[in-house]
PDB file of N, CA, C and O in Angstrom:
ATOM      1  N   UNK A   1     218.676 157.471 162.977  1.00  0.00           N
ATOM      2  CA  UNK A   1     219.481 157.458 164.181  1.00  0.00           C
ATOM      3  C   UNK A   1     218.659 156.935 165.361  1.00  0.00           C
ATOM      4  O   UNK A   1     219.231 156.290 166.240  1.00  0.00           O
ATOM      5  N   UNK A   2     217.478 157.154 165.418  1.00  0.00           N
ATOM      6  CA  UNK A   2     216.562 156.950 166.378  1.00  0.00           C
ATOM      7  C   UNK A   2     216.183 155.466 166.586  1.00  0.00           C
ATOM      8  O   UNK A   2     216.042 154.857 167.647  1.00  0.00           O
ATOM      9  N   UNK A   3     216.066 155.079 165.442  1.00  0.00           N
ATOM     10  CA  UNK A   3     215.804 153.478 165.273  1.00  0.00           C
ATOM     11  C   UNK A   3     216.920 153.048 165.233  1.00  0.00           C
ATOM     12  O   UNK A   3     216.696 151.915 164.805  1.00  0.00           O
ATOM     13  N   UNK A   4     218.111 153.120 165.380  1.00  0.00           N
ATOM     14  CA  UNK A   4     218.994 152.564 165.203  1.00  0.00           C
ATOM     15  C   UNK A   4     219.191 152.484 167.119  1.00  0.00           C
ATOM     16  O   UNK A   4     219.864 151.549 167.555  1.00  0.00           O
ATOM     17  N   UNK A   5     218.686 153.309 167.939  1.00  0.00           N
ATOM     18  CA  UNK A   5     219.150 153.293 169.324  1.00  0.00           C
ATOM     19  C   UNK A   5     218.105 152.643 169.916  1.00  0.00           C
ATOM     20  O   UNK A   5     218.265 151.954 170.924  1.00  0.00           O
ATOM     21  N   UNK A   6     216.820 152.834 169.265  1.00  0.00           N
ATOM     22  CA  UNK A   6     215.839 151.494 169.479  1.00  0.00           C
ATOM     23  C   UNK A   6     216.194 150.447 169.947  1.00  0.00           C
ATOM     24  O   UNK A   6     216.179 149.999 171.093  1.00  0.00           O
ATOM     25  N   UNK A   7     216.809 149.722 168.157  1.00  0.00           N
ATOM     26  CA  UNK A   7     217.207 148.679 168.018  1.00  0.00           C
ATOM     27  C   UNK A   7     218.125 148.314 168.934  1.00  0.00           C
ATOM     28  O   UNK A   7     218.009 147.261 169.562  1.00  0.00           O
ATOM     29  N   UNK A   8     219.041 149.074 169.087  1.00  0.00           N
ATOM     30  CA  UNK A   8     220.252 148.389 170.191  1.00  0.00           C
ATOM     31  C   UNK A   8     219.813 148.833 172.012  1.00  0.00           C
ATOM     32  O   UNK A   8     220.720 148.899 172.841  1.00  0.00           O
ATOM     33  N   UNK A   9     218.611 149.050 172.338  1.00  0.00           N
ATOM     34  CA  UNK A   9     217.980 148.938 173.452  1.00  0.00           C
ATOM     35  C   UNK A   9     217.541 148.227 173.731  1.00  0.00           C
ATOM     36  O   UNK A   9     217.428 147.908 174.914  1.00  0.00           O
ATOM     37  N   UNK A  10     216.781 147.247 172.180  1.00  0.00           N
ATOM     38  CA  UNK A  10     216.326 146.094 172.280  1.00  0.00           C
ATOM     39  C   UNK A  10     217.043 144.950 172.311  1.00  0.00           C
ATOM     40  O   UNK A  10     216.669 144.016 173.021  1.00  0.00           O
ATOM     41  N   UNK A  11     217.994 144.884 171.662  1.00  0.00           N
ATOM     42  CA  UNK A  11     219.270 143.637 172.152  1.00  0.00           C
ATOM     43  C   UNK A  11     219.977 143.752 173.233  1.00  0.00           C
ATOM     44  O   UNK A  11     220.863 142.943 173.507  1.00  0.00           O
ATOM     45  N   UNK A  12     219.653 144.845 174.037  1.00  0.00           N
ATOM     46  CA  UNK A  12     220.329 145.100 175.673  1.00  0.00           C
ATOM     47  C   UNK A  12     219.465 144.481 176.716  1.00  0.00           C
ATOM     48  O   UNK A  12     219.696 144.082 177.857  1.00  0.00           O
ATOM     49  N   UNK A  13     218.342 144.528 175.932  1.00  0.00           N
ATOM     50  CA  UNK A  13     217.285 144.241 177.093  1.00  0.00           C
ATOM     51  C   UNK A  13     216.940 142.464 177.314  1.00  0.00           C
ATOM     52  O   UNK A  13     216.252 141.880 178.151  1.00  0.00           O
ATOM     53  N   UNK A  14     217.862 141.904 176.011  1.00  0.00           N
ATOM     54  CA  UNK A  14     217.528 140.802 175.945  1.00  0.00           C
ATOM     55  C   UNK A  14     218.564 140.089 176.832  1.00  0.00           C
ATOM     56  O   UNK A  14     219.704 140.534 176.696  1.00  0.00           O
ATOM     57  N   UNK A  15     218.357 138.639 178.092  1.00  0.00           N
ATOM     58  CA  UNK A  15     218.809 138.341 178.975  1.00  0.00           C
ATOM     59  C   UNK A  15     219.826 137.213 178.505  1.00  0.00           C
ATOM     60  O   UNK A  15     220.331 136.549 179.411  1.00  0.00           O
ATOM     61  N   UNK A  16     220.245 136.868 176.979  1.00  0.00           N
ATOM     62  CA  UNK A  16     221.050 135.380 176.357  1.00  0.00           C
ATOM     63  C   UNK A  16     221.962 135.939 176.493  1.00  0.00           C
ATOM     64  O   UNK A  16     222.513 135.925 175.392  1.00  0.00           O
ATOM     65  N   UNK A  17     222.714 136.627 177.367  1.00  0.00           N
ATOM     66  CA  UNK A  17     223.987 137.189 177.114  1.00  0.00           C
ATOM     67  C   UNK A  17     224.787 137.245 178.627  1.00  0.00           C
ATOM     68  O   UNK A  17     225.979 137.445 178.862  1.00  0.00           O
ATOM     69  N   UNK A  18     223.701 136.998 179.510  1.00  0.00           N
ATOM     70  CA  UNK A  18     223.938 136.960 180.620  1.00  0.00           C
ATOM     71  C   UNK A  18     224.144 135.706 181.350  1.00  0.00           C
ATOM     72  O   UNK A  18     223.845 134.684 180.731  1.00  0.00           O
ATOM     73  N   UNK A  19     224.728 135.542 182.893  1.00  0.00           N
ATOM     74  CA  UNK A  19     224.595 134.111 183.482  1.00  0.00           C
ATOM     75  C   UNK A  19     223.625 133.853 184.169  1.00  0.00           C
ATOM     76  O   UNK A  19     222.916 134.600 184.843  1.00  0.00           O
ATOM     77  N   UNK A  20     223.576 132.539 183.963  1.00  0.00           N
ATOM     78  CA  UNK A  20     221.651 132.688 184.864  1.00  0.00           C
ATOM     79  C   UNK A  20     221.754 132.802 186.354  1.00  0.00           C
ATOM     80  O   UNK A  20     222.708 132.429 187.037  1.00  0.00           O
ATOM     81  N   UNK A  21     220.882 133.248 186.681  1.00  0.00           N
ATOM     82  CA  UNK A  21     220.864 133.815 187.828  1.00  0.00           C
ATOM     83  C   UNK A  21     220.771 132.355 188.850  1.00  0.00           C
ATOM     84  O   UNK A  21     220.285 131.283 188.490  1.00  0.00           O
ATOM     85  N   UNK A  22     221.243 132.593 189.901  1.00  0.00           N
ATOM     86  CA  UNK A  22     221.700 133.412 190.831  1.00  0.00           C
ATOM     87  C   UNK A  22     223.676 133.333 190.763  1.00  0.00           C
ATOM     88  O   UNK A  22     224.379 133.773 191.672  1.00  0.00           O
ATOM     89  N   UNK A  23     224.154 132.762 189.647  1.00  0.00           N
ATOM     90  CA  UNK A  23     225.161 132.427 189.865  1.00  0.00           C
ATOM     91  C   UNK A  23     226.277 133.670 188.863  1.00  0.00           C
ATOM     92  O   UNK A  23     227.492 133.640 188.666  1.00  0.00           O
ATOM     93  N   UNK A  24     225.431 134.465 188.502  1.00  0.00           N
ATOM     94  CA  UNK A  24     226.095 135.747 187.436  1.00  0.00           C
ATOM     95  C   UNK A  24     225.242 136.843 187.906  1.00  0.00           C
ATOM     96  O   UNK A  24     225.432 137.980 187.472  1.00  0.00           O
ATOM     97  N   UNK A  25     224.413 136.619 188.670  1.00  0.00           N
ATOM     98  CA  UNK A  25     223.573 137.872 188.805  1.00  0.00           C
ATOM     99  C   UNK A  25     223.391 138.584 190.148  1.00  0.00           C
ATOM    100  O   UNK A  25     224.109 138.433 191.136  1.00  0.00           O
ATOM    101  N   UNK A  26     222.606 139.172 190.067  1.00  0.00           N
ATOM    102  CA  UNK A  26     222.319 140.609 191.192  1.00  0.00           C
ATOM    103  C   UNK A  26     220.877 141.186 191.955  1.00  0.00           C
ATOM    104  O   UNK A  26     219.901 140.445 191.838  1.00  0.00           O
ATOM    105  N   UNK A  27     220.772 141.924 192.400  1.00  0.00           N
ATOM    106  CA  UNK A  27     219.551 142.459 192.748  1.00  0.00           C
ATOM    107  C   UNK A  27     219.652 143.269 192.678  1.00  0.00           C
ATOM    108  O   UNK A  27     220.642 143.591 193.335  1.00  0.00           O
ATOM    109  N   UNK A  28     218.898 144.650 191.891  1.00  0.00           N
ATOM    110  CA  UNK A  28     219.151 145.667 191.403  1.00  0.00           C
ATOM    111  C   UNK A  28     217.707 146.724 191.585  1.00  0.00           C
ATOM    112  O   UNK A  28     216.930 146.760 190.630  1.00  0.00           O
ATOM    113  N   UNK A  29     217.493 147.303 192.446  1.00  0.00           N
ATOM    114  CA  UNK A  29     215.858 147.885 192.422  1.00  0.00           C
ATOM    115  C   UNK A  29     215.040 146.801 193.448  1.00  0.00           C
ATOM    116  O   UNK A  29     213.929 147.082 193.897  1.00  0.00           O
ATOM    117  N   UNK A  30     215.523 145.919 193.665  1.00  0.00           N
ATOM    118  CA  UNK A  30     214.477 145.030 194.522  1.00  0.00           C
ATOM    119  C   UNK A  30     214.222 144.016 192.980  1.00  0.00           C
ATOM    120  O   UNK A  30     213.370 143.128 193.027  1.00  0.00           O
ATOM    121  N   UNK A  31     214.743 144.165 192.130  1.00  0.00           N
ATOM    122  CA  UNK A  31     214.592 143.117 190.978  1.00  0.00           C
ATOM    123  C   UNK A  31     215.910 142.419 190.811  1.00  0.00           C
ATOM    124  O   UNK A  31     216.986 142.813 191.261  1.00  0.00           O
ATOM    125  N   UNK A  32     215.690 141.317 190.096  1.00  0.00           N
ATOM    126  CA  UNK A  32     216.949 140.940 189.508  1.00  0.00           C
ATOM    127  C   UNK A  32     217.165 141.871 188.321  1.00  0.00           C
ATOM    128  O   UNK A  32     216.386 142.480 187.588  1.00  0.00           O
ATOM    129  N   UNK A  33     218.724 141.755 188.396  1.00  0.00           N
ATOM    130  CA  UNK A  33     219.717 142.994 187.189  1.00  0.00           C
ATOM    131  C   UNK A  33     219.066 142.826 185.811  1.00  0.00           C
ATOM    132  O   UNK A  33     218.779 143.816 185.138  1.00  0.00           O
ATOM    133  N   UNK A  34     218.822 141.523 185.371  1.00  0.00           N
ATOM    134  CA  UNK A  34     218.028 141.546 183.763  1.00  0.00           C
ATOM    135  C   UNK A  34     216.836 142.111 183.545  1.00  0.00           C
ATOM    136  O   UNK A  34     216.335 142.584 182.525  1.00  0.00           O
ATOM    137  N   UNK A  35     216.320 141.958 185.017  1.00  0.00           N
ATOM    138  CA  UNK A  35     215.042 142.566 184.700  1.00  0.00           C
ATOM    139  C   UNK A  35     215.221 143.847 185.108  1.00  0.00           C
ATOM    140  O   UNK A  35     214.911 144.541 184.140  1.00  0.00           O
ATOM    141  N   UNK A  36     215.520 144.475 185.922  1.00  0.00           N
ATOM    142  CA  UNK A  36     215.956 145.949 185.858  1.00  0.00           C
ATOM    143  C   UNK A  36     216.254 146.245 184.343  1.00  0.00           C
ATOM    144  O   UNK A  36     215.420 146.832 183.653  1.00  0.00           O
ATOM    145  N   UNK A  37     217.495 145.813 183.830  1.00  0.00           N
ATOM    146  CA  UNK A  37     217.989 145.864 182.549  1.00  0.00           C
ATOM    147  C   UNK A  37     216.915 146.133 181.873  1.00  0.00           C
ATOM    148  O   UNK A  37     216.647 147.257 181.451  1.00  0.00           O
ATOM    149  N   UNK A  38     216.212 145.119 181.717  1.00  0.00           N
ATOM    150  CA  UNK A  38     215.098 145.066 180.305  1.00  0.00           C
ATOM    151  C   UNK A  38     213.934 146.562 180.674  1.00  0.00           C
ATOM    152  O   UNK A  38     213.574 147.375 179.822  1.00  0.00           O
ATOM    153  N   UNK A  39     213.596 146.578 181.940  1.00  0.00           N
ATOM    154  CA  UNK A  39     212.640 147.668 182.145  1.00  0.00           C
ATOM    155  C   UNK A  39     213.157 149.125 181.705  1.00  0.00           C
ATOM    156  O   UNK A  39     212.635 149.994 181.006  1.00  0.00           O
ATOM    157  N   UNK A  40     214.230 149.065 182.299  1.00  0.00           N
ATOM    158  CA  UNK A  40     215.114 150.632 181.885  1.00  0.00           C
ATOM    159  C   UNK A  40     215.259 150.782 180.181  1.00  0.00           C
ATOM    160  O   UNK A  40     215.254 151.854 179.575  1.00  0.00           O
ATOM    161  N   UNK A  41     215.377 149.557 179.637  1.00  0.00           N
ATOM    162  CA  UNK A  41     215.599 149.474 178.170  1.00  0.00           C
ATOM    163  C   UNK A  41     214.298 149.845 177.688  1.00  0.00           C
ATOM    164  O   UNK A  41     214.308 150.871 177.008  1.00  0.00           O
ATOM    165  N   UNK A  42     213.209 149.310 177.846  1.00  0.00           N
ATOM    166  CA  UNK A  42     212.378 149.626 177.755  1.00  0.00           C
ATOM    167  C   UNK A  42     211.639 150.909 177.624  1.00  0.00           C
ATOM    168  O   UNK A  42     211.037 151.240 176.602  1.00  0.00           O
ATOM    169  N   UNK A  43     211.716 151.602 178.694  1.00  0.00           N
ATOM    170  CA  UNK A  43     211.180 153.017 179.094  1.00  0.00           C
ATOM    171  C   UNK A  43     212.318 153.986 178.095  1.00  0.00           C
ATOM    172  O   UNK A  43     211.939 155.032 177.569  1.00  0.00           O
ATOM    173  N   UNK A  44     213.324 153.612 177.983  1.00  0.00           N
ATOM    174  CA  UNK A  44     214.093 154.140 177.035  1.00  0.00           C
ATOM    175  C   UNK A  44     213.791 153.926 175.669  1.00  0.00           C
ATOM    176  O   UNK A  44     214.322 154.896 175.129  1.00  0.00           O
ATOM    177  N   UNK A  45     213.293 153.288 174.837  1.00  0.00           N
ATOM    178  CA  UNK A  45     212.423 152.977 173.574  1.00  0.00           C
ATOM    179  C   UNK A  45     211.145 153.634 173.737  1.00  0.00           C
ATOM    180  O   UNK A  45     210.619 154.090 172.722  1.00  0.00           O
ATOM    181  N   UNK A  46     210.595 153.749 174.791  1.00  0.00           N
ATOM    182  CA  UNK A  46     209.468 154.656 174.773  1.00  0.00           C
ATOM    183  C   UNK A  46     209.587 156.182 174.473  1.00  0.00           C
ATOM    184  O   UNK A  46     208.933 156.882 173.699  1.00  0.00           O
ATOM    185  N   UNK A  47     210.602 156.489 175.302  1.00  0.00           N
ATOM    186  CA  UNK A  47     210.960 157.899 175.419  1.00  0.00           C
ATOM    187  C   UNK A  47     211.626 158.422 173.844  1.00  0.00           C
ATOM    188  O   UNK A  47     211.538 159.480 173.222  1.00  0.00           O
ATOM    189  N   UNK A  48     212.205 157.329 173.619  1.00  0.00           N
ATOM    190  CA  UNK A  48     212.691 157.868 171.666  1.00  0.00           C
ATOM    191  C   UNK A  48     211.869 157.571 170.752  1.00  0.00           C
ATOM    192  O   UNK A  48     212.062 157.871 169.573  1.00  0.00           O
ATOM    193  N   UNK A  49     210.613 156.799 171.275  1.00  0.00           N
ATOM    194  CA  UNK A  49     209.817 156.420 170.038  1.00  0.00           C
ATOM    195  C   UNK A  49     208.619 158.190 170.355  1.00  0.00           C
ATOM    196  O   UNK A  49     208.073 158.842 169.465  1.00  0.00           O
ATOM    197  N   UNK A  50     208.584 158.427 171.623  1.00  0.00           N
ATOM    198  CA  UNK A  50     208.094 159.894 172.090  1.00  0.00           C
ATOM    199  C   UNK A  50     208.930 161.102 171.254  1.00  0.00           C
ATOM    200  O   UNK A  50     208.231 161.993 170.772  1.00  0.00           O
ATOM    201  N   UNK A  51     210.336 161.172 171.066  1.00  0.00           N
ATOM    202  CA  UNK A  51     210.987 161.918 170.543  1.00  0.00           C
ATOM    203  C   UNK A  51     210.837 161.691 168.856  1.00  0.00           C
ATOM    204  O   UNK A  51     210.995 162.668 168.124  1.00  0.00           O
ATOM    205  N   UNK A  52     210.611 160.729 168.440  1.00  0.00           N
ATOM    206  CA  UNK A  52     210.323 160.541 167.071  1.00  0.00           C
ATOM    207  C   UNK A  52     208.861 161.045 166.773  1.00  0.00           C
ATOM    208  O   UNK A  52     208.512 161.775 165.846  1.00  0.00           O
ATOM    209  N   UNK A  53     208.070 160.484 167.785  1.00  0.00           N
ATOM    210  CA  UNK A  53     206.907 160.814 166.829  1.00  0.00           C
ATOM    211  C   UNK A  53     206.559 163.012 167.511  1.00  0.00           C
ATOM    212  O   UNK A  53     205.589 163.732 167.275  1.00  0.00           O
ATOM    213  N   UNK A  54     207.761 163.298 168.270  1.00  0.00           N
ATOM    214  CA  UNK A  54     207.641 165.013 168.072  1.00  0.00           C
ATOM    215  C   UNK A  54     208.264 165.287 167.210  1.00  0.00           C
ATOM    216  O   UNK A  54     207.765 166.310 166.741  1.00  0.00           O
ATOM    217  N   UNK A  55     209.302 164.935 166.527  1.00  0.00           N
ATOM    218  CA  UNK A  55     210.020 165.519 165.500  1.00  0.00           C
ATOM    219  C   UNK A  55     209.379 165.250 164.159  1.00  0.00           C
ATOM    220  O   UNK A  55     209.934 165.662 163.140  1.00  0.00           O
ATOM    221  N   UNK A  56     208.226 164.572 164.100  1.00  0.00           N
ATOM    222  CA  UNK A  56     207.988 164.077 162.454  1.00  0.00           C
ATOM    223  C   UNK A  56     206.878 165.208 162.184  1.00  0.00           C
ATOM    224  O   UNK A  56     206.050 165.425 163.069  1.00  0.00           O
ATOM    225  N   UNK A  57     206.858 165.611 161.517  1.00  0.00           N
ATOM    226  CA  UNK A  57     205.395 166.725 160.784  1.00  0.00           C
ATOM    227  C   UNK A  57     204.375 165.656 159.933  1.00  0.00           C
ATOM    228  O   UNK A  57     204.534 164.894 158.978  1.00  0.00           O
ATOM    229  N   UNK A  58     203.491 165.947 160.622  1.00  0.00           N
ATOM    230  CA  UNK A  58     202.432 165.183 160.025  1.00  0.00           C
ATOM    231  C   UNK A  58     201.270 166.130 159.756  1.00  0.00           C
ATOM    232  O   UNK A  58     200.530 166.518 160.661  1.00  0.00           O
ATOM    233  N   UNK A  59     201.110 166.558 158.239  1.00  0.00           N
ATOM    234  CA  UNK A  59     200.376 167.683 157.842  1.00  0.00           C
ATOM    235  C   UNK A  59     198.713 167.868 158.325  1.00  0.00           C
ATOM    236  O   UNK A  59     198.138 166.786 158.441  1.00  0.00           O
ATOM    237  N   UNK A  60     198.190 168.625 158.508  1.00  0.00           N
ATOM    238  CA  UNK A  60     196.653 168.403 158.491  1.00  0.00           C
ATOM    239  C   UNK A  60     195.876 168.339 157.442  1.00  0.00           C
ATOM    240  O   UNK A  60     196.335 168.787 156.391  1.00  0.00           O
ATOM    241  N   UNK A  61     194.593 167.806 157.447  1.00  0.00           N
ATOM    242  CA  UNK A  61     193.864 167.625 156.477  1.00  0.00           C
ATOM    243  C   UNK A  61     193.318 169.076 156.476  1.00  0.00           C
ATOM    244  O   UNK A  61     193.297 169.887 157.402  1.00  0.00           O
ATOM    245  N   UNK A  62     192.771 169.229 154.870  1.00  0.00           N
ATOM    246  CA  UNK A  62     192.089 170.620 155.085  1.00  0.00           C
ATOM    247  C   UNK A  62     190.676 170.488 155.499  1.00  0.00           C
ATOM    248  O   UNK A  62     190.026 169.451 155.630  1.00  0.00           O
ATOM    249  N   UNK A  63     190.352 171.575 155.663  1.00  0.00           N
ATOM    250  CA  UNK A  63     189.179 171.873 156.540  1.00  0.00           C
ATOM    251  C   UNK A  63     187.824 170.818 155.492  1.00  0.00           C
ATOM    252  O   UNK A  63     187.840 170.453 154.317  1.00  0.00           O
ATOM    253  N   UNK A  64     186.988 170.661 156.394  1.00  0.00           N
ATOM    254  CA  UNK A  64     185.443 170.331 155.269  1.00  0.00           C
ATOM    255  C   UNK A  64     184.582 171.369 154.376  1.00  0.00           C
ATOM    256  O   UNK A  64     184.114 172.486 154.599  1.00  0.00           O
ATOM    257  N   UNK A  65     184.584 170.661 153.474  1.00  0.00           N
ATOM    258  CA  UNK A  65     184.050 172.116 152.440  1.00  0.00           C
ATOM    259  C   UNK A  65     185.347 173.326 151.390  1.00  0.00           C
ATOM    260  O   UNK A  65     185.094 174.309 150.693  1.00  0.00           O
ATOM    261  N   UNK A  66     186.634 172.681 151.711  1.00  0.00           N
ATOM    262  CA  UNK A  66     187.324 173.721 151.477  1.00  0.00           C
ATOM    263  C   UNK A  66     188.184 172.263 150.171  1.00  0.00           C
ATOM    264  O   UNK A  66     188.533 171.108 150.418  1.00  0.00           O
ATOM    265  N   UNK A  67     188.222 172.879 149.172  1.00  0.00           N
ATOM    266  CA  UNK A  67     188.940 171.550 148.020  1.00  0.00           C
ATOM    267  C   UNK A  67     190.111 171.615 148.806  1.00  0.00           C
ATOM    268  O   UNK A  67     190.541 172.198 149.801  1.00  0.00           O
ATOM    269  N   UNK A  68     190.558 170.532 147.709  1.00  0.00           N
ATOM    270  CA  UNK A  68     192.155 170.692 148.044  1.00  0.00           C
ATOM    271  C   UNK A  68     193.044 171.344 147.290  1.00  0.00           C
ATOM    272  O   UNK A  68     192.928 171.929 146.214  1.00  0.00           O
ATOM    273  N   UNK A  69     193.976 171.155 148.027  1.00  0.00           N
ATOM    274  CA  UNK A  69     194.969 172.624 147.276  1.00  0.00           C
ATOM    275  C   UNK A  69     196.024 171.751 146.280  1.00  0.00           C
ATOM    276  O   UNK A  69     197.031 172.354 145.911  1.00  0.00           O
ATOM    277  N   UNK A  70     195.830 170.349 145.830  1.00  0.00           N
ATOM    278  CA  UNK A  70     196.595 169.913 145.043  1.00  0.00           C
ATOM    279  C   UNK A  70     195.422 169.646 143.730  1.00  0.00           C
ATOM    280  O   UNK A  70     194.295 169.280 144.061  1.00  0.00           O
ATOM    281  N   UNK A  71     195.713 169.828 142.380  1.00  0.00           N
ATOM    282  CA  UNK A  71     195.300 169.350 141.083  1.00  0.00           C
ATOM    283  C   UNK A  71     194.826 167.899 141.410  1.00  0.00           C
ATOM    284  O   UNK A  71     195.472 167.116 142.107  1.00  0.00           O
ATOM    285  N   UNK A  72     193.839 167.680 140.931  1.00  0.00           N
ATOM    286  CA  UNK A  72     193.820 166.021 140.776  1.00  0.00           C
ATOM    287  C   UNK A  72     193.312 164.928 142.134  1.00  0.00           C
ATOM    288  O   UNK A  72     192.810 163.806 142.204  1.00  0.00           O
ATOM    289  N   UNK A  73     193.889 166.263 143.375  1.00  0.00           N
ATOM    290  CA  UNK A  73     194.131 165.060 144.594  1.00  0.00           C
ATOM    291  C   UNK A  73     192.141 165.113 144.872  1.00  0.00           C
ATOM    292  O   UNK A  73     191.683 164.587 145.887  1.00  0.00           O
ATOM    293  N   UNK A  74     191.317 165.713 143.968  1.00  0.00           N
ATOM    294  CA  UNK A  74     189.738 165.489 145.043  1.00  0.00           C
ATOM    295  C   UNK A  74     189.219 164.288 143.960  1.00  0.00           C
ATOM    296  O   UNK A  74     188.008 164.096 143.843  1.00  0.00           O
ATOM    297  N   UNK A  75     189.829 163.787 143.466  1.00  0.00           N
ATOM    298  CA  UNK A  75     188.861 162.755 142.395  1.00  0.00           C
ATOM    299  C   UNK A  75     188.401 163.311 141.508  1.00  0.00           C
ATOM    300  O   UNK A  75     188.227 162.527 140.575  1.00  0.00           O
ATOM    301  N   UNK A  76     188.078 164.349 141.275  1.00  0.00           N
ATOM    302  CA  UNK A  76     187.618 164.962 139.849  1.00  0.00           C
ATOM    303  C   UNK A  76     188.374 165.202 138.736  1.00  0.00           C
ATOM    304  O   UNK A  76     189.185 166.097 138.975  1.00  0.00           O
ATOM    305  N   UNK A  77     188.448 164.798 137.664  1.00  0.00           N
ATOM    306  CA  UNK A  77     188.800 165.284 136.491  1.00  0.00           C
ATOM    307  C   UNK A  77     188.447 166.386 135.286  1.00  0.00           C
ATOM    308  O   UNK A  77     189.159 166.454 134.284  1.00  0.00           O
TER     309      UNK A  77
END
């Protein structure tokens, strides 16, 4: 779901869809509207790629000196 709102932040942010400026466009922030556009799109891919990488569990290694707790996984046979 997350990459999927990525993705369509990233085709928002892109300006081929728009009229070129000054004759379709705006001033928006003290910027022109695409580029507003693209920055806000932007900071918004940040903030879900922030929400993705809190929601993922990424296990720890075990301590040094301590095997591992799976059969097989230290190289020894």
């Amino acid at each position: 779901m997350l990459l999927g709102a990525m993705g369509l932040l990233f085709v928002l942010l892109i300006p081929w869809y728009r009229e070129p400026f000054p004759a379709g466009g705006g001033i928006w922030l003290g910027l022109p509207d695409w580029v507003s556009t693209a920055l806000l799109c932007y900071v918004g891919v940040a903030l879900l790629n922030a929400l993705a990488w809190l929601w993922t569990e990424i296990p720890d290694p075990p301590p040094a000196g301590e095997p591992p707790s799976e059969p097989g996984a230290g190289g020894e046979e």
